[in-house]
Structure formats: C-alpha cells, structure tokens
N, C-alpha and C positions, 0 to 999 in steps of 0.2 A: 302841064299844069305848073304856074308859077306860085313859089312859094317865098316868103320876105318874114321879114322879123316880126311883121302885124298879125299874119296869119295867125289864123285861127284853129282849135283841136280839130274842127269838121272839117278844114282844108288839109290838113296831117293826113287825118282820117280817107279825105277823098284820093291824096295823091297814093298814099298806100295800097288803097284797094285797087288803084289803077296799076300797080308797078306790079302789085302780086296776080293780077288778073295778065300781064304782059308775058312775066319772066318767071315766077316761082309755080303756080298754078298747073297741075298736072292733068292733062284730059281725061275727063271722066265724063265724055259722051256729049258735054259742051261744046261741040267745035274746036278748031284747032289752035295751038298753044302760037304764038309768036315765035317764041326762043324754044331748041328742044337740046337735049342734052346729048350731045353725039356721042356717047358710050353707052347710057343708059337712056331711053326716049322716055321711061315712067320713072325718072327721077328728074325733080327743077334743076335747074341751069345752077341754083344759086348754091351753094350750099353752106355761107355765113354771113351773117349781118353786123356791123356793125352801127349801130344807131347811135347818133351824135344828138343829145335831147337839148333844146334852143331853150336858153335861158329865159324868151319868154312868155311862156306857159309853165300851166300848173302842171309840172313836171310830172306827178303820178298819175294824173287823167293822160297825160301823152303816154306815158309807160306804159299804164293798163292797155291802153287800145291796140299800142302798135304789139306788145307782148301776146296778146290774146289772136291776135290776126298771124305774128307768125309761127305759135303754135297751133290754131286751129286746123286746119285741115292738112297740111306739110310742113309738121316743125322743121324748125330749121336751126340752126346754133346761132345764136346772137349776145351780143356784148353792148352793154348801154352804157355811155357817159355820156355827162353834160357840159354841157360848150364852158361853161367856168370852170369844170377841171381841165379842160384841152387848152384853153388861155393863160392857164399856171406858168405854160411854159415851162417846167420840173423833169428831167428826165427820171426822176425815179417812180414818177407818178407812170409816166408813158414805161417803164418798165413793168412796174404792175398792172397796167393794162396788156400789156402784151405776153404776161406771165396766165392771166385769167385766161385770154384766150390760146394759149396755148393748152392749157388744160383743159379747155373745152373741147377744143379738136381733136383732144385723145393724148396729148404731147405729154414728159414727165415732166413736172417743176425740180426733182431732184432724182438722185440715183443712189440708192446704200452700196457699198460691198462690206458682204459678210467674210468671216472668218470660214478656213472650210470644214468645221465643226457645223456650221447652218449649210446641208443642200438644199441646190437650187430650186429644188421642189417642196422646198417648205412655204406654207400659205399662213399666214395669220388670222386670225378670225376672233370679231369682238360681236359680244350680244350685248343690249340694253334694253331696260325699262324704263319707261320715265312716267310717272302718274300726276294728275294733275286733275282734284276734285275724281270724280266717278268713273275719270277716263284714262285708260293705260293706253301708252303706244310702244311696240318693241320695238328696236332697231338693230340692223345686222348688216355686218359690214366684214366680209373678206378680200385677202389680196388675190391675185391672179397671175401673176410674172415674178422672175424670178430677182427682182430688185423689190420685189415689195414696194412700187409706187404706182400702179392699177388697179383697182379694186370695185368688187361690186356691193351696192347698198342697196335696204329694202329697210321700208319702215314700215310699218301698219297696225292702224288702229284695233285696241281689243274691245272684244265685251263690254260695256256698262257694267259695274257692280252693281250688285244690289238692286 
C-alpha cells in the first residue's frame, strides 16, 4: 500500500491493519502469521512502535485509530510524534523523545544513591485521593529497586457518594 501526504485517515487505517495483520498479529487459529518470532512463536515480531503522525491530518483521529489497534488485541509500546516536532531539527526535542521511550521499555530516566542510613531494601509508597463532584479515585504508587526509579501504579475508581 502506497501512502503520500494526501492520504487519507481510512488509507492509515488500511495500511495498519494490513502491517498488524503481516508482522504484529499472533495466531489464534487464523492461519499462519507471516513473521514469527524465533524465541517466542506467541509473542509478535514487533515489540515498539514508533509512530511519526503526518502533519496532514487531524492528528487525534490518526492517534485514536492507530493507538486503539495497537493496544487492542497485542499491545505493544508505542511512541507518537508529529512530523513538525521531528522537522525542529532540536536535539533536545529528539532527547526527550528518546528519554520517553526509554522509559517505556522499562529503562531509568535517573538513578539516586542514598546515604547508607537508607537500605537497599527500602520501598517508598505514596497513597492519594482525588475527588471530583460524587466521584473519588485513589491512586497508589510504590517503588520496587533499589534506586527508587521503578515503580508500580494503580488507580481506581470508588463508590459514588451519596
């Protein structure tokens, strides 16, 4: 599929479903996959995207579609910019891009060292509420390594008052 600056969201859309149908798409009794992943054959080939979103479309209709297809059935870690921030030309721009997706794939943006009054085995742990009209959501958030820059998050909505 050829795609050009005219293209349109349903042409996105089609080449998409065609790349995930090729290479990301994991056999589930469908026939066979094109690409298979030679360490793991039920995990995709792919395992990050990054999406360059073309200046000309309405950028959140391309986001929504391509985000929604490649978390629907085998998310995948993906990083979105748009062709006018990659035109900057800005290396501190292309740092923070490269800073996001390092933290996506698991990487530390930073490292502490404590003093050895803090052992290694100390975890941090924050609680929150936030309420907003009838609706409470908490949020919980601890570290997991011994630098304190991994950590795991859970939000979730409470009860309705009243």
């Amino acid at each position: 599929m050829s795609l050009h600056n005219r293209s349109q969201i349903e042409d996105f859309k089609d080449a998409i479903n065609s790349y995930f149908r090729d290479y990301v798409e994991v056999d589930q009794g469908k026939g066979p996959r094109t690409k298979k992943n030679p360490k793991d054959p039920n995990q995709p080939i792919v395992q990050f995207f990054l999406v360059i979103i073309p200046d000309t479309l309405r950028q959140e209709h391309f986001y929504t579609a391509v985000k929604n297809k490649i978390n629907s059935h085998n998310p995948i870690i993906s990083q979105f910019v748009t062709a006018k921030t990659i035109n900057r030309d800005n290396d501190r721009i292309y740092l923070n891009i490269l800073r996001q997706i390092n933290a996506k794939l698991g990487g530390d943006l930073w490292r502490m060292n404590f003093g050895p009054e803090i052992s290694n085995k100390t975890m941090l742990v924050g609680i929150d509420v936030c309420h907003k009209g009838k609706q409470s959501i908490i949020g919980f958030v601890a570290t997991y390594d011994p630098y304190m820059c991994k950590y795991y998050t859970q939000a979730d909505p409470q009860g309705q008052k009243g």
